[in-house]
C-alpha positions in Angstrom: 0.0 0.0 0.0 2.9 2.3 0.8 4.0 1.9 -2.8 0.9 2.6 -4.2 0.5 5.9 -1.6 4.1 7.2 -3.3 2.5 7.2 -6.7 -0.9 8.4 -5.9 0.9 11.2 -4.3 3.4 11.7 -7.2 0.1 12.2 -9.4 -1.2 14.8 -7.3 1.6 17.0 -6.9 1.6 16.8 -11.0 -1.6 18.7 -10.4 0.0 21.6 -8.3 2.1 24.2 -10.4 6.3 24.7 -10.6 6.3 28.3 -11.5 4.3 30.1 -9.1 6.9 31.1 -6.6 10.0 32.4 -7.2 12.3 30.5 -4.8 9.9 27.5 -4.0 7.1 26.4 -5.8 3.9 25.1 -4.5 5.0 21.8 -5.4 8.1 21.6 -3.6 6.7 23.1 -0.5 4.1 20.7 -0.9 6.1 17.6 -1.2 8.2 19.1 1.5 5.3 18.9 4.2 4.3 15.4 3.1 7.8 14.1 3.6 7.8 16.1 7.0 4.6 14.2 8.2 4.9 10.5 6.2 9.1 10.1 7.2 9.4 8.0 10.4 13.1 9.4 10.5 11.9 13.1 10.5 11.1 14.7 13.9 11.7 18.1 13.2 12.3 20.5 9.9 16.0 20.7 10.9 15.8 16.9 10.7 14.1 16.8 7.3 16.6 19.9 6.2 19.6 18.3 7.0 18.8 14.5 5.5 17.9 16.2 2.0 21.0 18.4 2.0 23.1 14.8 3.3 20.8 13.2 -0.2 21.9 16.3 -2.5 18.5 18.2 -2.5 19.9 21.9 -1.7 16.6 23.5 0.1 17.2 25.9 2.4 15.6 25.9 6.3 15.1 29.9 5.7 13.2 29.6 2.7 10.8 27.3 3.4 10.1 29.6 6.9 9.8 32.4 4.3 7.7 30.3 1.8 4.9 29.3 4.9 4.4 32.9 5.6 3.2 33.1 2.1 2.2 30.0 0.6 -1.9 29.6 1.2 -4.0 27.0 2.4 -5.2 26.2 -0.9 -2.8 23.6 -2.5 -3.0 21.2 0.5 -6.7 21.4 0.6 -6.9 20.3 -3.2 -4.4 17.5 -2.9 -6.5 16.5 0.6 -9.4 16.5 -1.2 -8.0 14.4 -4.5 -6.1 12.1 -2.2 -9.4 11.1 -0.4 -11.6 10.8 -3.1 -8.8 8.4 -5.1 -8.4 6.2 -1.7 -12.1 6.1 -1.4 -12.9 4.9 -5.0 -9.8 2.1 -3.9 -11.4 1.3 -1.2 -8.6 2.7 1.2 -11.7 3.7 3.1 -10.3 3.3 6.8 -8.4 6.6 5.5 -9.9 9.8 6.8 -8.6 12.3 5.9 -10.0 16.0 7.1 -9.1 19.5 6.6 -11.3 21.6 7.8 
């Protein structure tokens, strides 16, 4: 199922666009705050920071602070909202997923 979670999610974040931000793009922050929440390894952002600099992904703990102050709601909601309505019609239905 994990597998099949990685691509479903890979999918979704095809849905949210590269260019909006300058610096860092909805779908990086995105992908950055599902890493944060699905990595067992990750406690902290300085955690996450540090193993994706150590795996050669240069992101920057000051930019993502700067990129949360501006980045809306919106993109999570949609991918939320995509993500559950794809588990359900898999029947993943034990998910439940809320964001309101």
């Amino acid at each position: 199922m994990l597998k099949q979670l990685r691509q479903l999610i890979k999918r979704l974040l095809k849905l949210l666009p590269q260019n909006d931000y300058h610096v860092l793009h909805s779908q990086l922050f995105v992908l950055l705050w599902i890493h944060f929440i699905l990595d067992a390894r990750v406690f902290t952002m300085r955690t996450l920071f540090f193993l994706l600099n150590y795996l050669g992904f240069k992101v920057d703990i000051s930019t993502f602070s700067k990129a949360c102050k501006h980045h809306s709601t919106e993109p999570f909601q949609r991918i939320l909202r995509e993500l559950q309505q794809r588990l359900k019609r898999q029947n993943y239905g034990l998910i439940n997923l809320s964001f309101t």
